[in-house]
MIVEXBA-904728 format. One record per residue (C-alpha): residue in one letter; x, y, z. Coordinates in steps of 0.2 Angstrom, whole numbers, plus 5000, padded with zeros to 4 digits. Layout:
% MIVEXBA-904728
AXYZ;...
//
This chain:
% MIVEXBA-904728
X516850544805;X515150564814;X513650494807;X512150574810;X510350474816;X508750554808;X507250494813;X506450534797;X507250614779;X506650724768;X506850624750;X506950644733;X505650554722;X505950394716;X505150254706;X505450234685;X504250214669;X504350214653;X502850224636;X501050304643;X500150224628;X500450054639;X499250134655;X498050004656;X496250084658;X495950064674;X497650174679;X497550294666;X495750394674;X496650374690;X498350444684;X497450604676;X496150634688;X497850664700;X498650754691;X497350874688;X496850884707;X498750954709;X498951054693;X497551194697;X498551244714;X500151324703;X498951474702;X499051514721;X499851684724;X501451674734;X502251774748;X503351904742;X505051864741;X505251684746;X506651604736;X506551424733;X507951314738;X508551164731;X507151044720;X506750904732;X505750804721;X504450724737;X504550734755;X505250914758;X504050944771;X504350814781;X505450884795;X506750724800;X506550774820;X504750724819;X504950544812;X504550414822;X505750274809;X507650224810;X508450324797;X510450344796;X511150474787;X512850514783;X513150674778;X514250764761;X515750814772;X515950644781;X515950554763;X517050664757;X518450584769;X518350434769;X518950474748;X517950314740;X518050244723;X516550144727;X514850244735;X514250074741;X515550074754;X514750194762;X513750084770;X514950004781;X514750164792;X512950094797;X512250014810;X511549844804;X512249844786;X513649754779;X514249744759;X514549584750;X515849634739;X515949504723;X517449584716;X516849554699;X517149724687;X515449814685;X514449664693;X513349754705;X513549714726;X512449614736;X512249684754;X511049654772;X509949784780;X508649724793;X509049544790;X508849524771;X510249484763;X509949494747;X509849674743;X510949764728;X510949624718;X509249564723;X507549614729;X507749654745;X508349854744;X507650014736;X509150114730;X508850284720;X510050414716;X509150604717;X507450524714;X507950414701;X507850244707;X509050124701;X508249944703;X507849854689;X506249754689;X506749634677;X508449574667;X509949534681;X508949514695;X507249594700;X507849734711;X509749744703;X510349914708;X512249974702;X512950124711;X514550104700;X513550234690;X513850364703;X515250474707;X515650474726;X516250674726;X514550744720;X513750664735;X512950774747;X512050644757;X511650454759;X509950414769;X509850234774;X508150174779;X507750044789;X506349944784;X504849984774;X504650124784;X504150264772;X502650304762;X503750374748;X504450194742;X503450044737;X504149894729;X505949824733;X505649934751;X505649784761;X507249794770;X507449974767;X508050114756;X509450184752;X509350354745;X510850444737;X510650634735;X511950734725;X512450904726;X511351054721;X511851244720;X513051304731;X514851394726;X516351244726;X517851154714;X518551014719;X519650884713;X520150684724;X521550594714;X522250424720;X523450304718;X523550134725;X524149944724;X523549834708;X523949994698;X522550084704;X522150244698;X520350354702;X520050554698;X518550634703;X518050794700;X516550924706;X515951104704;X514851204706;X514151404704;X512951544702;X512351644689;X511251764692;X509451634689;X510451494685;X511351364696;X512451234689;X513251064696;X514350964687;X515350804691;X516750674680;X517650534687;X519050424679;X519450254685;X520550104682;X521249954691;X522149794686;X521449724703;X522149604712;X521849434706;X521949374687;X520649434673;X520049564685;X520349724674;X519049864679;X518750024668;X517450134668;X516850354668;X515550444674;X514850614671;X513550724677;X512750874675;X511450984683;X510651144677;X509151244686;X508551424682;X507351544693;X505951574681;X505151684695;X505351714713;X504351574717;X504451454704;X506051354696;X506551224683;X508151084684;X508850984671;X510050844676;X511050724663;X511950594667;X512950444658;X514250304663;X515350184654;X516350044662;X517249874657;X517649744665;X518449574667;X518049464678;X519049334690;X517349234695;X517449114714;X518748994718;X518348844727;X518848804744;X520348714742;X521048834732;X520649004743;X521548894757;X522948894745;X523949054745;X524949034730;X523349014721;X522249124730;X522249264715;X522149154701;X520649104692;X519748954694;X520248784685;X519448784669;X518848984671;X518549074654;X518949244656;X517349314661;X516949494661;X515649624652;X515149794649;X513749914654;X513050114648;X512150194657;X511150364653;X509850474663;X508950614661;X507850704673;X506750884672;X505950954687;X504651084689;X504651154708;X503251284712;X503051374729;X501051394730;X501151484745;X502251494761;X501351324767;X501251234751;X502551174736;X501951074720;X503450974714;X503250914696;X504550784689;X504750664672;X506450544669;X507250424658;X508450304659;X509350174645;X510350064649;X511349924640;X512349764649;X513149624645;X513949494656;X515049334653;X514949224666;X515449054672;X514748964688;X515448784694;X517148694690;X516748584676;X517348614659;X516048734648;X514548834656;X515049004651;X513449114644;X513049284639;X511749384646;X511449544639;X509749674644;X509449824635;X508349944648;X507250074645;X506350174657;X505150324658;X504250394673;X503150544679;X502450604694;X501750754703;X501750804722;X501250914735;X502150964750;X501451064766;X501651144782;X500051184791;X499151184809;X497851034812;X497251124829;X498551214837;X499851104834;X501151104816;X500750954806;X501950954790;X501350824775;X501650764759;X500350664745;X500950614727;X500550524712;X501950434701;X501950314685;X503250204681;X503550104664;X504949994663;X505549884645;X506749754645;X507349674630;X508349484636;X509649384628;X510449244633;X511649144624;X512948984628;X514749044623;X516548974625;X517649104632;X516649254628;X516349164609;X514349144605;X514048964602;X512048964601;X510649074607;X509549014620;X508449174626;X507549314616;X506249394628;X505449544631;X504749624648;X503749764654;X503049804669;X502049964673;X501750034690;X500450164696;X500850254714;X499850344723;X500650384743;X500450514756;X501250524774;X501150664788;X501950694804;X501050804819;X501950864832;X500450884844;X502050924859;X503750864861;X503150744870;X501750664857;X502350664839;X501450544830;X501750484811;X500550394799;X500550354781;X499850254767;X500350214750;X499450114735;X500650014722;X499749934706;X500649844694;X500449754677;X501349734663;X501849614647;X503049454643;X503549424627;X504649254622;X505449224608;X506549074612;X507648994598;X507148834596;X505148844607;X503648914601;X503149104602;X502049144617;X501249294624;X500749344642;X500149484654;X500649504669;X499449444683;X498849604691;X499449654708;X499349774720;X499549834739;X499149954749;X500449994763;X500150064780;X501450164791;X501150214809;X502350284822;X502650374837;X504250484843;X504350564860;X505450674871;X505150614887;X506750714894;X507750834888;X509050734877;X508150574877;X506950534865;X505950374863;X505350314844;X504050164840;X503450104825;X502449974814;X502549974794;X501949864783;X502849824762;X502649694750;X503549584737;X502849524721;X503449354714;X505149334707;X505449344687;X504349254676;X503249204689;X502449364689;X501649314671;X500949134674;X499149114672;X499548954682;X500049054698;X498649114709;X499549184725;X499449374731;X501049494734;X502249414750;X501749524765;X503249614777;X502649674793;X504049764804;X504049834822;X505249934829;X505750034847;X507150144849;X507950284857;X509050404854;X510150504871;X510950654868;X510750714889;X512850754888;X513850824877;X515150704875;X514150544872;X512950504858;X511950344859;X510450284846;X509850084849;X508350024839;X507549834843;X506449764828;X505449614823;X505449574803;X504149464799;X503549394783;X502049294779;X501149214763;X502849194754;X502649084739;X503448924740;X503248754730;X501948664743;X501848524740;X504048514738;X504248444720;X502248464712;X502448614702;X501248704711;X501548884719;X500448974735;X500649074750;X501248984763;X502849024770;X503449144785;X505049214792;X505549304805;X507149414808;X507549514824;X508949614829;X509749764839;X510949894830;X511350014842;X512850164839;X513850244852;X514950404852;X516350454865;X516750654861;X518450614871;X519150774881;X520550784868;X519950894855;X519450814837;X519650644846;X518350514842;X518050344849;X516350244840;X515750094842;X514450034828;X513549844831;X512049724827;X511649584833;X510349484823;X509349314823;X508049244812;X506949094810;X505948994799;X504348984805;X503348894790;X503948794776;X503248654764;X505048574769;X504648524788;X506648504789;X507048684785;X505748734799;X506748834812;X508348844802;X509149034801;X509249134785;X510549084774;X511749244772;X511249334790;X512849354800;X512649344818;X513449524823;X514249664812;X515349774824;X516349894819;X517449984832;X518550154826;X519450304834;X519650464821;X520750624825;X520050754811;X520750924817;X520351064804;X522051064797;X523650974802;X523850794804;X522450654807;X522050484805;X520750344809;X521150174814;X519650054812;X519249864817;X517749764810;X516949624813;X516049514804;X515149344812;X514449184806;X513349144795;X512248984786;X512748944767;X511448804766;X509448814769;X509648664781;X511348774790;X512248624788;X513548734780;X514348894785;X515649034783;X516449084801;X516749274798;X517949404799;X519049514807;X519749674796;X520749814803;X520949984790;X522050134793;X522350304787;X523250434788;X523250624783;X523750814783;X522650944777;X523151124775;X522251274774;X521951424764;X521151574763;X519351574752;X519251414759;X520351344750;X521151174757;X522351054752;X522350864760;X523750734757;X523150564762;X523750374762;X522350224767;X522950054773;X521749894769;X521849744779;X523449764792;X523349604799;X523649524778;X521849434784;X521249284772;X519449334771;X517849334759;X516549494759;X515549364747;X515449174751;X514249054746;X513848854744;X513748744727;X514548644718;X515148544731;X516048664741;X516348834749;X516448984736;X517449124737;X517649294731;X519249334740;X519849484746;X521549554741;X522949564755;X523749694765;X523649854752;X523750034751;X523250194743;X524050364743;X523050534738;X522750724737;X521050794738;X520951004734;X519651144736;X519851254726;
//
């Protein structure tokens, strides 16, 4: 499997909303205004006969070998083979990014990417799917994306950015994006089904043709696992559909539907004593209470994409989503603790855009400028329960949080050797908290207003033929954590990211392929409690991360053969802090080196395999490091035989082995209660499979 590096990506829209009549009035003139700046353009004449492609919802313009950023991207084909149940995966296969895996049902994954370790399950990550983005802004955890909601067969492409690189993300940007983009048009049936240990079984299923004006994609997926420890039962279906008609040469409408189920128990963590104990390793904790949950999903997305003229495309776009989740869980030993959390989502959101292609003197320059609001509702409930029985309600709230986007970036390719990059966005935010409480007294609140504006500059140059030099600095933002966003108490501006980054990519011989990129993360004004234990909240901490992810490729002179060595190496350091004793200390989850070292046979037909070790260093558990989880070493296999037929047509048997070595690791460990916490990982364990075309 090859990864490809692109310096920049052309993607779909993102960012979520949900009831207009909410706009405050400062946003809605702005809004409008916008919009109508945009709309008058869908007049312009056209050049005769231009077909439009697929609807890429912002950022088609944008041309990824003139981007001056650190973007990854692995492509439809190299996804397709490594046969996932889990789209997350995906991004083992990047420099610089590792998964936490909880292993708890439909619990969404935490994962690291450019030093922050929180993202997936937290704040630190954009994660959209075809322009819809997936982060919550409220109920889990601000920024809780799930990508269980996906289908791993209808992906045509994942685009990992690195950083808050791009104009065309605002909030949760702050490590970086990742961007899922499905399938759209084209002339294919095909089917994965697989088999494997824990009485796993996972069928995925894609198509899509032509019809004259009308295209169609669709997309099902059926799964289910006992797992491998107890109470750790995982259900759940997806399907999705997408429908887009020509309505002239130049102009074309897409609907996409989409909708998940999934249940779930959940096996929680173990303490230490009992993840060094092997008869115990797969059993609940003492005194565990069968956690689990359940989750719906359901999204719906029209676009409006309108060639103007052979320079210019309007792109038009509205979506919803609802969403409804409940979780059991339990944390700590003791007896009792159990609770209920359950969100009901809602979400609405519209935007506009125009892409171009022009000459700013003699040289191409290729930009993009857009507008998009975003209306989020979350209804919260909390309750205390005894092994998934309600015993009292202890939360009734309700959030919403409105966002008004206005960005625009351009790349100018004055020569190959001078291809500079700027771009600015503007985020505004506001928004409503509602609390009911049982038991307290009924309150109100506004959110505090925020906002940021967000520079991107960079540079990309060819200074030879296959070597070309990248630089960059962009700037992102965080706002403050849950309900903190809504005290009149709390007088402190958004958290300030600043990242700067070099790299270079050498393409000079055709059997080596090598990209290495430095950066510098910091982060200033981060609100802490100052003094430690008053109460009071302000800007005042700083952080900085560091690191080199670099990814080499051998092209070996036997043919299909692959050798590929994927590493980081990372630092990080508190540099301010109320707590003078946590000053210096690393950043609790930030592992000193991810490497990942693989050589893949993949003829076109016949037998193949990949053979793969992965390393995962140290890392802090405590704020004051005095507690840590040493790592791991994990060594996967697969093997496979694909036959050909004509039309196309193909057939692939294939049999993937997890963990060789029968390693005792963690992907998730953390520190409370005492002790080390683990969500372990199952032992040696296999999977057997046929993927068709058809």
């Amino acid at each position: 499997m090859r990864i490809e590096y692109r310096p920049f990506s052309c993607p779909p829209r993102r960012t979520g909303g949900h009831a207009f009549h909410r706009v405050r009035p400062a946003a809605a003139p702005i809004l409008a205004c916008a919009l109508g700046l945009l709309l008058p353009y869908t007049g312009a004449a056209a050049a005769d006969g231009v077909r439009l492609g697929e609807i890429t919802v912002k950022g088609e313009a944008l041309d990824p070998s003139q981007g001056a950023f650190t973007v990854n991207v692995i492509e439809g084909d190299a996804i397709r083979d490594q046969h996932l149940q889990q789209p997350l995966r995906l991004i083992e296969q990047v420099p610089g990014v590792d998964l936490g895996a909880y292993r708890q049902g439909g619990v969404a994954d935490v994962f690291t990417i450019r030093g922050f370790t929180g993202a997936g399950h937290g704040s630190d990550a954009g994660i959209s799917l075809d322009g819809i983005t997936l982060n919550q802004g409220e109920s889990h955890a601000d920024g809780y994306a799930d990508t269980n909601i996906m289908i791993p067969l209808e992906l045509q492409r994942l685009n990992v950015y690195k950083g808050p690189v791009s104009a065309l993300y605002g909030n949760f940007a702050r490590g970086g994006v990742l961007e899922f983009i499905t399938r759209k048009g084209g002339e294919y049936q095909e089917a994965d089904i697989s088999f494997g240990a824990f009485d796993t079984f996972d069928a995925q299923a894609a198509a899509g043709g032509a019809f004259g004006p009308v295209a169609t994609n669709f997309a099902v997926q059926a799964y289910d696992s006992e797992g491998w420890r107890d109470n750790s039962r995982y259900t759940k279906a997806n399907a999705a559909g997408r429908l887009s008609y020509d309505l002239s040469e130049r102009a074309e409408i897409a609907l996409s539907l989409r909708g998940h189920a999934g249940q779930w128990e959940a096996p929680g963590y173990i303490p230490e004593d009992q993840f060094n104990d092997e008869d115990r390793r797969d059993q609940q904790s003492v005194n565990a209470e069968d956690d689990g949950g359940e989750k719906r999903f359901f999204a719906q997305r029209i676009d409006y994409n309108h060639l103007i003229n052979e320079q210019m495309k309007l792109l038009v776009f509205a979506y919803g989503t609802q969403n409804d989740f409940t979780r059991f869980a339990k944390f700590g030993y003791d007896p009792g603790g159990q609770t209920e959390r359950f969100y009901n989502r809602d979400v609405l959101a519209i935007g506009a855009s125009l892409n171009g292609a022009h000459r700013l003197g003699e040289a191409p320059m290729n930009w993009v400028a857009g507008v998009e609001y975003y209306d989020e509702e979350t209804d919260w409930k909390r309750w205390n329960t005894s092994n998934r029985v309600r015993t009292a309600q202890t939360q009734e709230r309700m959030f919403t949080i409105d966002t008004l986007s206005l960005y625009g970036q351009a790349d100018w390719e004055i020569s190959p050797a001078l291809r500079p990059m700027a771009g600015l966005r503007y985020d505004s935010f506001s928004g409503s908290y509602d609390n009911r409480d049982p038991g307290g007294t009924p309150f109100s609140r506004d959110m505090n207003d925020y906002d940021h504006i967000s520079p991107k500059l960079g540079l990309r140059s060819r200074v030879a033929e296959g070597i070309e030099l990248r630089g960059s600095v962009a700037n992102g933002f965080g706002l403050p954590n849950g309900e903190a966003k809504y005290d009149p108490t709390l007088d402190v501006d958004a958290i300030e990211y600043w990242q700067y980054e070099i790299g270079a990519t050498l393409t000079a011989s055709p059997d080596f392929y090598v990209d290495a990129a430095y950066f510098i993360l910091n982060s200033s004004d981060e609100i802490l409690e100052d003094p430690v234990g008053s109460g009071n909240f302000r800007n005042v901490g700083e952080t900085r991360r560091s690191g080199l992810e670099a990814e080499f490729r051998y092209f070996t002179p036997v043919e299909y053969l692959e050798l590929s060595l994927i590493t980081s190496l990372f630092d990080s350091e508190i540099e301010s802090n109320p707590n003078a004793a946590l000053v210096g200390k690393e950043v609790v989850g930030l592992p000193d080196n991810i490497t990942t070292l693989s050589l893949d046979y993949n003829p076109a037909s016949g037998w193949g395999g990949r053979l793969s070790w992965r390393q995962v260093g140290e890392y802090a558990l405590t704020d004051d490091n005095s507690q840590s989880y040493e790592g791991y070493d994990l060594v996967n296999a697969s093997l496979f035989y694909k036959a050909r037929f004509e039309r196309g047509r193909s057939l692939r048997w294939y049999l993937d082995l997890y963990n060789l070595t029968d390693e005792d690791y963690a992907e998730a460990v953390f520190f409370g209660s005492g002790t080390r916490n683990y969500a372990p990982a199952p032992p040696t364990h296999l999977t057997v499979g046929v993927a068709l075309k058809y």
